[in-house]
C-alpha positions as protocol buffer text, in pm:
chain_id: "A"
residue {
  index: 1
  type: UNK
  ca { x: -2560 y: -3820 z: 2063 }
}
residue {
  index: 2
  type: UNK
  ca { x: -2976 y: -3818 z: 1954 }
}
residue {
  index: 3
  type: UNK
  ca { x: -3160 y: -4148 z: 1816 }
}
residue {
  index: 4
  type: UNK
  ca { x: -3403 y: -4043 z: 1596 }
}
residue {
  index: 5
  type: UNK
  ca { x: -3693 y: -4311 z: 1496 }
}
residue {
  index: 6
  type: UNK
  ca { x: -3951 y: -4229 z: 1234 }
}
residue {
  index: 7
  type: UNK
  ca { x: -4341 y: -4326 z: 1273 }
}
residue {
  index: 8
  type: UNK
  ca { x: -4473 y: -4485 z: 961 }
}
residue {
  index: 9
  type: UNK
  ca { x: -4655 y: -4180 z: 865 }
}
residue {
  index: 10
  type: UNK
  ca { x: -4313 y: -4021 z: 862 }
}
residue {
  index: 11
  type: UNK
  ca { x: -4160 y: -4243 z: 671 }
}
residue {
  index: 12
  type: UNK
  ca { x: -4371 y: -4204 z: 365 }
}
residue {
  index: 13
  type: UNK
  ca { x: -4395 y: -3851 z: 372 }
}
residue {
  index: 14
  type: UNK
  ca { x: -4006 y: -3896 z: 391 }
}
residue {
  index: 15
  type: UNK
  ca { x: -4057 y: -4084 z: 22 }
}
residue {
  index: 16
  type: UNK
  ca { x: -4289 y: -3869 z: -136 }
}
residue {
  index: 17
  type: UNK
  ca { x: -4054 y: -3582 z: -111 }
}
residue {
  index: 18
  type: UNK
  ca { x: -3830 y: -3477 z: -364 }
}
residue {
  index: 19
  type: UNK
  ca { x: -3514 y: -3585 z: -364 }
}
residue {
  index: 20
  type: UNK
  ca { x: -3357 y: -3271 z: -294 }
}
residue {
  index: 21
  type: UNK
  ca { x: -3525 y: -3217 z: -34 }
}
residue {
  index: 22
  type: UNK
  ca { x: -3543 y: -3542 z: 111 }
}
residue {
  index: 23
  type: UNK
  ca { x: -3135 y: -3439 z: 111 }
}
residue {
  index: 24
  type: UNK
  ca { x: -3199 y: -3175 z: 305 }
}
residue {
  index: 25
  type: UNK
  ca { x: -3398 y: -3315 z: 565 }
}
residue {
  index: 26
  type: UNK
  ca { x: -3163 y: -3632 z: 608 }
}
residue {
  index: 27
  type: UNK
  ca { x: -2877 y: -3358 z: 625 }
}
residue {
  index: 28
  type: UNK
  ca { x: -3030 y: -3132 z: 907 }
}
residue {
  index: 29
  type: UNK
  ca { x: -3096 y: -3459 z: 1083 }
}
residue {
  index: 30
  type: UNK
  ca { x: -2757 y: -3567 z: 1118 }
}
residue {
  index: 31
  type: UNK
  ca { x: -2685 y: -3235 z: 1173 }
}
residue {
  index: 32
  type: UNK
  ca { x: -2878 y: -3242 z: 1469 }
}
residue {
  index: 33
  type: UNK
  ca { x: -2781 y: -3584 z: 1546 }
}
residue {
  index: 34
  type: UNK
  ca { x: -2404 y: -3448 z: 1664 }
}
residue {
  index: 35
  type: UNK
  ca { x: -2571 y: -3141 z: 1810 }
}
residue {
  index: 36
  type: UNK
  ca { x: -2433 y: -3087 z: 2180 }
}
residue {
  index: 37
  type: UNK
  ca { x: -2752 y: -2928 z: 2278 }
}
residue {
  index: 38
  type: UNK
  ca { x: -3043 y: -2972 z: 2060 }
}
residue {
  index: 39
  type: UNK
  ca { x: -3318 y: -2799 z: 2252 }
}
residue {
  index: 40
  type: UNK
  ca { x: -3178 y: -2512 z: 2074 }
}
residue {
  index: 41
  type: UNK
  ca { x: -3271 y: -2588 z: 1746 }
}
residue {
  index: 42
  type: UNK
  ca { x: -3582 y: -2771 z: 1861 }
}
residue {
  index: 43
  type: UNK
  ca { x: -3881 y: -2506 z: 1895 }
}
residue {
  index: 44
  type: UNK
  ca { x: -4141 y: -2589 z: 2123 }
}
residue {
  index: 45
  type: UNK
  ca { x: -4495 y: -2662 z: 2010 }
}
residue {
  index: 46
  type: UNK
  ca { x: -4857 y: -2592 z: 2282 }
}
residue {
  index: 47
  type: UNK
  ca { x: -5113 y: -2722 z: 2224 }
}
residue {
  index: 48
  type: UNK
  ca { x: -5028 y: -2985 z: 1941 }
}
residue {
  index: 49
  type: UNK
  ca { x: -5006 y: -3350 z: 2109 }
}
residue {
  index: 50
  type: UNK
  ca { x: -4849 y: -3548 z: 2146 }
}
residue {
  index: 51
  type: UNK
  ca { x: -4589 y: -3371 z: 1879 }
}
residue {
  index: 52
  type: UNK
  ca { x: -4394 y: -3160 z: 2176 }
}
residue {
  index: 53
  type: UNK
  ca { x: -4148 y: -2943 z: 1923 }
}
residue {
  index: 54
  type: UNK
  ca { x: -4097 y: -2889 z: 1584 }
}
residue {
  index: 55
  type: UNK
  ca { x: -3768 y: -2847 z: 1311 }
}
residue {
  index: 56
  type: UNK
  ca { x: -3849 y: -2624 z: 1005 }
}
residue {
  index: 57
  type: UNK
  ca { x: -3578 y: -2757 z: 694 }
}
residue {
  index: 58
  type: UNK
  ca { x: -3666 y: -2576 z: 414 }
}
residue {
  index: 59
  type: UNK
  ca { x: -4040 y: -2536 z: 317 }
}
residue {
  index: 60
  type: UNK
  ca { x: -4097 y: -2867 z: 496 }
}
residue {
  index: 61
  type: UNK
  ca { x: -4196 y: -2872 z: 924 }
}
residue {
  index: 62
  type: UNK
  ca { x: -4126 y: -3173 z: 1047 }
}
residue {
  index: 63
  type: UNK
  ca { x: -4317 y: -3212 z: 1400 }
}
residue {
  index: 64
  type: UNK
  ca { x: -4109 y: -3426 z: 1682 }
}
residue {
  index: 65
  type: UNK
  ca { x: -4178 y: -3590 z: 1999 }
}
residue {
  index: 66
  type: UNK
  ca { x: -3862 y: -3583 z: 2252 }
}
residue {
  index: 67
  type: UNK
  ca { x: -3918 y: -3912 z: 2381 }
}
residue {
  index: 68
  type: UNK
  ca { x: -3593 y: -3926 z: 2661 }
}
residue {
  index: 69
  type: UNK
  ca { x: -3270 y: -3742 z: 2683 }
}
residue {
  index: 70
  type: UNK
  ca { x: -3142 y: -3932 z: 2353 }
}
residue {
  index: 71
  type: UNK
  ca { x: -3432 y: -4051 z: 2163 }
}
residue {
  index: 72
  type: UNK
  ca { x: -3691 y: -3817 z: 1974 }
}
residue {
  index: 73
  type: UNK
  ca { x: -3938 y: -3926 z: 1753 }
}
residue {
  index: 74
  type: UNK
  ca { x: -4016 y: -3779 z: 1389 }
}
residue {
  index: 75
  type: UNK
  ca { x: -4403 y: -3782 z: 1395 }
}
residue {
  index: 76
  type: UNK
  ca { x: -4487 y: -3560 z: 1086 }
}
residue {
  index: 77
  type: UNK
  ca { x: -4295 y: -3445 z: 750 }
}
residue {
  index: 78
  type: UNK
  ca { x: -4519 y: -3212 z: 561 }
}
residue {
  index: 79
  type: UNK
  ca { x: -4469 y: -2903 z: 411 }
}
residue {
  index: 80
  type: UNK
  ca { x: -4507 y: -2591 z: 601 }
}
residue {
  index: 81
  type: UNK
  ca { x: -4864 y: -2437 z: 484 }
}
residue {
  index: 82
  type: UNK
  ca { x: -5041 y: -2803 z: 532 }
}
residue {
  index: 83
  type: UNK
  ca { x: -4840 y: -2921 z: 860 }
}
residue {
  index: 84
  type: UNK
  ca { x: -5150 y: -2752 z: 1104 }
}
residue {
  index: 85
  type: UNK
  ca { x: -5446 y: -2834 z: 927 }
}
């Protein structure tokens, strides 16, 4: 089972979302939390530190740092065409 821990940066993009999609996110992450083998859903990010993979839910990208076996980190929730800039 996968720990995930929110930055503060995170967190309030986590707020200013809609609720709806706020939902969605929430769901996919518990989704994911149950997940036998996560790298699967995780796809890896180069040259983007120190976020190492990324989740796409939606419109929204939400940028991750897989800190240990069990605990990843949600760096970023923005939506998809203002994630990279």
């Amino acid at each position: 089972m996968y720990h995930f821990h929110f930055t503060n940066i995170a967190k309030k993009s986590l707020d200013n979302i809609t609720p709806r999609d706020r939902e969605r996110i929430v769901k996919k992450l518990s989704f994911l939390k149950h997940t036998q083998n996560i790298n699967s859903f995780l796809k890896p990010l180069r040259n983007l530190l120190p976020a190492t993979h990324r989740v796409r839910v939606g419109s929204y990208r939400l940028l991750v740092k897989q800190t240990d076996e069990e605990n990843i980190l949600v760096l970023k929730i923005w939506h998809r065409r203002e994630i990279y800039k």
